[in-house]
PDB file of N, CA, C, O and CB in Angstrom:
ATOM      1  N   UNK A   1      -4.611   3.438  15.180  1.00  0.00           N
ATOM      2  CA  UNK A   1      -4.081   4.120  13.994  1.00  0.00           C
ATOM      3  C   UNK A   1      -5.091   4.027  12.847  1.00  0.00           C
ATOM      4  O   UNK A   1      -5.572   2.932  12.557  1.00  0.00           O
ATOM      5  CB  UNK A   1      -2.713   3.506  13.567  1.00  0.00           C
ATOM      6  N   UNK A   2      -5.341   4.853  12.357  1.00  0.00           N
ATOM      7  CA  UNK A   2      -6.393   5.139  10.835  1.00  0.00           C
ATOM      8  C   UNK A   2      -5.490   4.398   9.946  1.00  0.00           C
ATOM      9  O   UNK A   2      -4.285   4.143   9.942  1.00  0.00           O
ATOM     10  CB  UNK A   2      -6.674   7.048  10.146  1.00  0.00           C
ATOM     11  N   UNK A   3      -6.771   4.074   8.993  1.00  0.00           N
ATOM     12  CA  UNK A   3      -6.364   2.966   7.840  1.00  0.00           C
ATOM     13  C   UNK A   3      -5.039   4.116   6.770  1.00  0.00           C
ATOM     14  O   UNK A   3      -3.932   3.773   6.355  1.00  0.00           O
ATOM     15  CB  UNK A   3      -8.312   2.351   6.636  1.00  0.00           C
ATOM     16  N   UNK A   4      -5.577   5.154   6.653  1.00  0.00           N
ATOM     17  CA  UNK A   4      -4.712   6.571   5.870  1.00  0.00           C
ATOM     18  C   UNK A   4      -3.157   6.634   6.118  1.00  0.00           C
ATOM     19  O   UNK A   4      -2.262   6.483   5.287  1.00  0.00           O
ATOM     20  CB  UNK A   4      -5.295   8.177   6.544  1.00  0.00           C
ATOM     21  N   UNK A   5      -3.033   6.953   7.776  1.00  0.00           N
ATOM     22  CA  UNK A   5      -2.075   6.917   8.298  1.00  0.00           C
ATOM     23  C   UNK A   5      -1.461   5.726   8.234  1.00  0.00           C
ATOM     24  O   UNK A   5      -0.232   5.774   8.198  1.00  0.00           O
ATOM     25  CB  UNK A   5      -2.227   7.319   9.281  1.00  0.00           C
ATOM     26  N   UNK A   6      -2.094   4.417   8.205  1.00  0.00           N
ATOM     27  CA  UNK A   6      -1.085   3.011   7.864  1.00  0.00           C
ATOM     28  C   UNK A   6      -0.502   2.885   6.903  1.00  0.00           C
ATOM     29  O   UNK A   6       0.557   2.280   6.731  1.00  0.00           O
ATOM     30  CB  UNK A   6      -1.589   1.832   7.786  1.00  0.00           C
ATOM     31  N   UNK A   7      -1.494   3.765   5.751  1.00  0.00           N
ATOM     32  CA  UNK A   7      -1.208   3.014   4.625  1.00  0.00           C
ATOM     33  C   UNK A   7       0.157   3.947   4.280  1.00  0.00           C
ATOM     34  O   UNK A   7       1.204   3.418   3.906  1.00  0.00           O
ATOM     35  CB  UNK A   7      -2.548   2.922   3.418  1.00  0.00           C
ATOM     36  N   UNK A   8      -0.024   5.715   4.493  1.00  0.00           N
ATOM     37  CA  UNK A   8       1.111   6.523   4.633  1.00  0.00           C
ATOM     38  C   UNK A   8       2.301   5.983   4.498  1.00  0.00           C
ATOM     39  O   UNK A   8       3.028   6.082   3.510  1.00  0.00           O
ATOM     40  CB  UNK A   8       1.131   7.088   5.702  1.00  0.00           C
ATOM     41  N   UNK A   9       2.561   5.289   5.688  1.00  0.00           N
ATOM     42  CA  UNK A   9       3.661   4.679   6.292  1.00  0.00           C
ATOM     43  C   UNK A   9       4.008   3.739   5.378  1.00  0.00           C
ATOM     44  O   UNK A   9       4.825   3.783   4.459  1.00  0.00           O
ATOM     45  CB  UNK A   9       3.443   4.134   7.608  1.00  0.00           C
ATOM     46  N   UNK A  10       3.394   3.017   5.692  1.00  0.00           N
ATOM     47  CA  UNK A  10       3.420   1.585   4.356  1.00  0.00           C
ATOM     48  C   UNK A  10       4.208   2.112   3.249  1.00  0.00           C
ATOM     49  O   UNK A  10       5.405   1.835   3.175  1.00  0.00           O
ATOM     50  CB  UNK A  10       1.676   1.084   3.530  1.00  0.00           C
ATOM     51  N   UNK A  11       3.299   3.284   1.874  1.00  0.00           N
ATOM     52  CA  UNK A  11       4.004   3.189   1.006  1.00  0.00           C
ATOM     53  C   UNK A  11       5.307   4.291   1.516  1.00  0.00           C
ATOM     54  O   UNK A  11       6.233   4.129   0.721  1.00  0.00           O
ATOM     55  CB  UNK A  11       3.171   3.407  -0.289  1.00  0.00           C
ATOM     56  N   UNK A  12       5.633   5.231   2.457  1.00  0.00           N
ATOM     57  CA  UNK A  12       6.932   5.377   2.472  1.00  0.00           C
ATOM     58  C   UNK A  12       8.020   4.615   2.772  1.00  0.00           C
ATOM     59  O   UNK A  12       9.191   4.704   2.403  1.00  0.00           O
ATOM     60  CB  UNK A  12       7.050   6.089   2.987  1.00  0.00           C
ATOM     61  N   UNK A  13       7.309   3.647   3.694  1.00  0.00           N
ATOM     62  CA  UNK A  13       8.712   2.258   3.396  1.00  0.00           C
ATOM     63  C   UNK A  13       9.066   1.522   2.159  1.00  0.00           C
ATOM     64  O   UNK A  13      10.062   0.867   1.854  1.00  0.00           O
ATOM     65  CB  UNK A  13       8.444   0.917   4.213  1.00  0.00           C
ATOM     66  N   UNK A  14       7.752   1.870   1.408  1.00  0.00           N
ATOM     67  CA  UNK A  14       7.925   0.973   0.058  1.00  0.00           C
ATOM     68  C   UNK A  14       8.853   1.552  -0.758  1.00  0.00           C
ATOM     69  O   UNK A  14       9.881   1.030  -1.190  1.00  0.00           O
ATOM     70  CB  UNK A  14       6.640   0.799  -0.811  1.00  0.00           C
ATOM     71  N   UNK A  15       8.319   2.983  -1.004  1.00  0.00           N
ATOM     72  CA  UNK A  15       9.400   4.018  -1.758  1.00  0.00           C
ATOM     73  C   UNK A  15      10.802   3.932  -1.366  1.00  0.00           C
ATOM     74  O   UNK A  15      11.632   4.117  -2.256  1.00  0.00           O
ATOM     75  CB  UNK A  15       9.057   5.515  -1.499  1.00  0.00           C
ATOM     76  N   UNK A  16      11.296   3.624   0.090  1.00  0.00           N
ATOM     77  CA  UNK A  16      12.579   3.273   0.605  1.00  0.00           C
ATOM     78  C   UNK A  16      13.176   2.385  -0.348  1.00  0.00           C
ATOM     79  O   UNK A  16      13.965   2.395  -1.292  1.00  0.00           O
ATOM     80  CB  UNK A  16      12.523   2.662   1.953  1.00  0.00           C
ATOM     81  N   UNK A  17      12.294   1.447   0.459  1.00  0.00           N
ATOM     82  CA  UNK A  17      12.826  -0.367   0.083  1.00  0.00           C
ATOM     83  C   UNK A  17      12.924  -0.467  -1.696  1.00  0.00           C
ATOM     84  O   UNK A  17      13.862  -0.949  -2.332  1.00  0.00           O
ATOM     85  CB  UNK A  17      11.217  -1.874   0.758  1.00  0.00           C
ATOM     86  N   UNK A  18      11.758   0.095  -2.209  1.00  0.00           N
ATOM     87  CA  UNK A  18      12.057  -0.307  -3.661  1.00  0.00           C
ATOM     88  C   UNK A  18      11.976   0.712  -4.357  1.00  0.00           C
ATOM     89  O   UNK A  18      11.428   1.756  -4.003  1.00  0.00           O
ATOM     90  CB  UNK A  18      11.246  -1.276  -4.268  1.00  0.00           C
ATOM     91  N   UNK A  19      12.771   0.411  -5.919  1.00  0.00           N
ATOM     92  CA  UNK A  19      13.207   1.534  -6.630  1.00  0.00           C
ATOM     93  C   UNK A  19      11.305   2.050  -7.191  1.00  0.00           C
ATOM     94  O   UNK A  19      10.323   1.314  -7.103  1.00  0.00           O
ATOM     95  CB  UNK A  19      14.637   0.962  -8.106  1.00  0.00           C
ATOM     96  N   UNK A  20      11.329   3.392  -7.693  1.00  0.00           N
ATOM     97  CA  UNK A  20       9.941   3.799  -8.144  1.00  0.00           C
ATOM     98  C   UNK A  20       9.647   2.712  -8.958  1.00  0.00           C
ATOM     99  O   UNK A  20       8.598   2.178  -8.601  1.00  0.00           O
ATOM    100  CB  UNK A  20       9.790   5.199  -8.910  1.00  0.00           C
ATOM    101  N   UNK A  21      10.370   1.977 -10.280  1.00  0.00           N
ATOM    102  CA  UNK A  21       9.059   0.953 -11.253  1.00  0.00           C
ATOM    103  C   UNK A  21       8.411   0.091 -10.142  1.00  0.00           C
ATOM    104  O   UNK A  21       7.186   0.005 -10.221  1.00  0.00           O
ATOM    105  CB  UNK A  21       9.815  -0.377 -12.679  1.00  0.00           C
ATOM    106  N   UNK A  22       8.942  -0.489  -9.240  1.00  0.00           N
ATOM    107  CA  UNK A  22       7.722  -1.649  -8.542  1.00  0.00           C
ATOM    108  C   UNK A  22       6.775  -0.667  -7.561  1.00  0.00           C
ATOM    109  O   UNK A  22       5.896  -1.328  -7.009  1.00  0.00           O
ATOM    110  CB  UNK A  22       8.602  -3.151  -7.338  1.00  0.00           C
ATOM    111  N   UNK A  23       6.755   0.720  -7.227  1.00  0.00           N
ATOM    112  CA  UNK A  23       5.608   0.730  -6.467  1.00  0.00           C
ATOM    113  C   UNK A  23       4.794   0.915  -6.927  1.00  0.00           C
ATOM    114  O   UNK A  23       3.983   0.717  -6.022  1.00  0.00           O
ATOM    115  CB  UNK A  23       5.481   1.303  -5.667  1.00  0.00           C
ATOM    116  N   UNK A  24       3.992   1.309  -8.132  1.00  0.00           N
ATOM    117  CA  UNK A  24       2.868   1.391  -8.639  1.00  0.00           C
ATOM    118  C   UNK A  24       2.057  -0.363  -8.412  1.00  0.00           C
ATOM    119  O   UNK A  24       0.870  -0.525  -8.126  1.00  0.00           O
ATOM    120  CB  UNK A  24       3.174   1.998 -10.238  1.00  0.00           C
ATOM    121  N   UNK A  25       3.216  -1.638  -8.662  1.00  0.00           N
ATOM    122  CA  UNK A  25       2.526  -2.773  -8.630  1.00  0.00           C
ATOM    123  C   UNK A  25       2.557  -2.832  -7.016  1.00  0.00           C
ATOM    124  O   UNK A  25       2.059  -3.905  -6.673  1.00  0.00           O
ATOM    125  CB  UNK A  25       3.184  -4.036  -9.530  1.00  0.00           C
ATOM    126  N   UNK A  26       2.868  -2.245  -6.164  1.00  0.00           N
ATOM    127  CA  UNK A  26       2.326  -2.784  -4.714  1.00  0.00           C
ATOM    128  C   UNK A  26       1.827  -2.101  -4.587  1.00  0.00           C
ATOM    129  O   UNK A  26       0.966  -2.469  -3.788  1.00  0.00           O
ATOM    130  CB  UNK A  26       2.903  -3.078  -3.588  1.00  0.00           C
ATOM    131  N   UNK A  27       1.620  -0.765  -4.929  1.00  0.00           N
ATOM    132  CA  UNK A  27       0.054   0.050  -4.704  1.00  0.00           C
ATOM    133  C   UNK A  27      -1.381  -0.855  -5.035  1.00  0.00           C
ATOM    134  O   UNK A  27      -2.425  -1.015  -4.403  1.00  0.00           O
ATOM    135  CB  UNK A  27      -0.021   1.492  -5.906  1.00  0.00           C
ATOM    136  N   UNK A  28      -0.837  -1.399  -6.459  1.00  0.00           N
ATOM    137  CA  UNK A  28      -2.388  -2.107  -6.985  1.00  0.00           C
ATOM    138  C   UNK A  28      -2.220  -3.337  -5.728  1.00  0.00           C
ATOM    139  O   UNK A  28      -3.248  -3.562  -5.089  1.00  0.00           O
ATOM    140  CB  UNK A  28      -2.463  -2.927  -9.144  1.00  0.00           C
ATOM    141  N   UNK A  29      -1.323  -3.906  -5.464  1.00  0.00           N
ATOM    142  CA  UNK A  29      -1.718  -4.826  -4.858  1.00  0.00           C
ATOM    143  C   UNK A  29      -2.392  -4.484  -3.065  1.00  0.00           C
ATOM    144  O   UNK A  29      -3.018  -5.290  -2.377  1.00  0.00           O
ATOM    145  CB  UNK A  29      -0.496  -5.708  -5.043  1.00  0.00           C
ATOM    146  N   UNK A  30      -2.090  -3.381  -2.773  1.00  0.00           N
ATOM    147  CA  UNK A  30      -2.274  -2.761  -1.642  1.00  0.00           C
ATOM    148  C   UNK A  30      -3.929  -2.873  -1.768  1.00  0.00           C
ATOM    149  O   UNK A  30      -4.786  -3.618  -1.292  1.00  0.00           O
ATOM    150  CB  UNK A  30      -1.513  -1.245  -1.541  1.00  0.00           C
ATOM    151  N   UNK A  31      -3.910  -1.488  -2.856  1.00  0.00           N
ATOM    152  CA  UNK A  31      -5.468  -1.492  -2.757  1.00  0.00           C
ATOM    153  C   UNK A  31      -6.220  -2.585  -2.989  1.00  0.00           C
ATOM    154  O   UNK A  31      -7.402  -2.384  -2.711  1.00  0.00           O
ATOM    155  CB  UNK A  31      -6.011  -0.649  -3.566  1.00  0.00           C
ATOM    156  N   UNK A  32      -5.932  -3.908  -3.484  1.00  0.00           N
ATOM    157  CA  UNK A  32      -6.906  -5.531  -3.921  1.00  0.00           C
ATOM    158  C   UNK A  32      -6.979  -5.894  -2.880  1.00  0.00           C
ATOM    159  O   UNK A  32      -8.006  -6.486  -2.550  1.00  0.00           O
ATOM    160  CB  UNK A  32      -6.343  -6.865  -4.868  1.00  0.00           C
ATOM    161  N   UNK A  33      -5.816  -5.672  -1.840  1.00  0.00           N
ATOM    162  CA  UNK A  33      -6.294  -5.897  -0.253  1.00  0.00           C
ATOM    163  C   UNK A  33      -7.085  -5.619   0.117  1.00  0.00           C
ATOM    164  O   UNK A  33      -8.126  -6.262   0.254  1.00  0.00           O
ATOM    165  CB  UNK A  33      -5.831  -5.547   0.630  1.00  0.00           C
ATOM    166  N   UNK A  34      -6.752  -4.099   0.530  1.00  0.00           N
ATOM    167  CA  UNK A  34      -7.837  -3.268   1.202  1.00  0.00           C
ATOM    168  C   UNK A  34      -9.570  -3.001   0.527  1.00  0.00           C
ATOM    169  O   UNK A  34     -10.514  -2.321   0.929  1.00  0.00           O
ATOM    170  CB  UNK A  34      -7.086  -1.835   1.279  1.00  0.00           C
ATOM    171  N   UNK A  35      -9.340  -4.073  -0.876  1.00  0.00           N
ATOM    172  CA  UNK A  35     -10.778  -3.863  -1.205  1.00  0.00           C
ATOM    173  C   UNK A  35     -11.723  -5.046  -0.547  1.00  0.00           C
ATOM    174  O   UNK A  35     -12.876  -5.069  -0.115  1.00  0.00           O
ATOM    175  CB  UNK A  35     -10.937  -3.838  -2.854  1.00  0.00           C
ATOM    176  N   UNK A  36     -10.497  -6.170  -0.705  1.00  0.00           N
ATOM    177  CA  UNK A  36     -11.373  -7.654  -0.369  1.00  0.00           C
ATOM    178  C   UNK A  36     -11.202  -7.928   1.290  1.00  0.00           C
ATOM    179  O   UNK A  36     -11.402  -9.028   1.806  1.00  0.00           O
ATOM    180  CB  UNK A  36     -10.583  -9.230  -1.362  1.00  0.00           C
ATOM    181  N   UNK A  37     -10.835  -6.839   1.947  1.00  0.00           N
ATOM    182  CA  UNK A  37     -10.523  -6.758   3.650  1.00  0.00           C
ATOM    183  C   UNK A  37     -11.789  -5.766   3.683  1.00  0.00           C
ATOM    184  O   UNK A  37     -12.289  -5.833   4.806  1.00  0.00           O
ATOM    185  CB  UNK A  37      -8.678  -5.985   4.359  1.00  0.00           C
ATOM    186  N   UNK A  38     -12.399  -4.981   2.957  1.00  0.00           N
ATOM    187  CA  UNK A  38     -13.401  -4.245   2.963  1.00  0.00           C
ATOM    188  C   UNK A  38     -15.085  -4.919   2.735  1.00  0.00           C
ATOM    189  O   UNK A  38     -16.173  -4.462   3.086  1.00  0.00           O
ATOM    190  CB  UNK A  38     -12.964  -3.323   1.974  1.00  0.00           C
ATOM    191  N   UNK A  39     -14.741  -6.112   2.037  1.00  0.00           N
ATOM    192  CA  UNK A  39     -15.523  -6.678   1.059  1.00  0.00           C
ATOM    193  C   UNK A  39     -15.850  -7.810   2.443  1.00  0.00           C
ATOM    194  O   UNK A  39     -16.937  -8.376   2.335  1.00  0.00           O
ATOM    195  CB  UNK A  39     -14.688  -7.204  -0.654  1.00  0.00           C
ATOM    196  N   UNK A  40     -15.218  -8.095   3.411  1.00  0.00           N
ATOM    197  CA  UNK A  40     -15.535  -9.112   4.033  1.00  0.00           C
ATOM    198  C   UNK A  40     -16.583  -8.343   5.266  1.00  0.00           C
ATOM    199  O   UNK A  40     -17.130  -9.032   6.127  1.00  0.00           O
ATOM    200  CB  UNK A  40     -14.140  -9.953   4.482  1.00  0.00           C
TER     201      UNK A  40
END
């Protein structure tokens, strides 16, 4: 599975699970992942 397509998925469960104010903060935290999982 492509990193795109994971992440897809990902935030449509997020949008499920939580109301819109918290996904902008698990987006940022998504991408600090995927920067320092990049970074290694």
């Amino acid at each position: 599975m492509s990193i795109t397509a994971f992440l897809k998925k990902k935030i449509s469960k997020i949008k499920k699970r939580f109301d819109v104010q918290k996904v902008p903060m698990m987006m940022q935290k998504d991408l600090e992942t995927m920067a320092y999982l990049n970074k290694i």
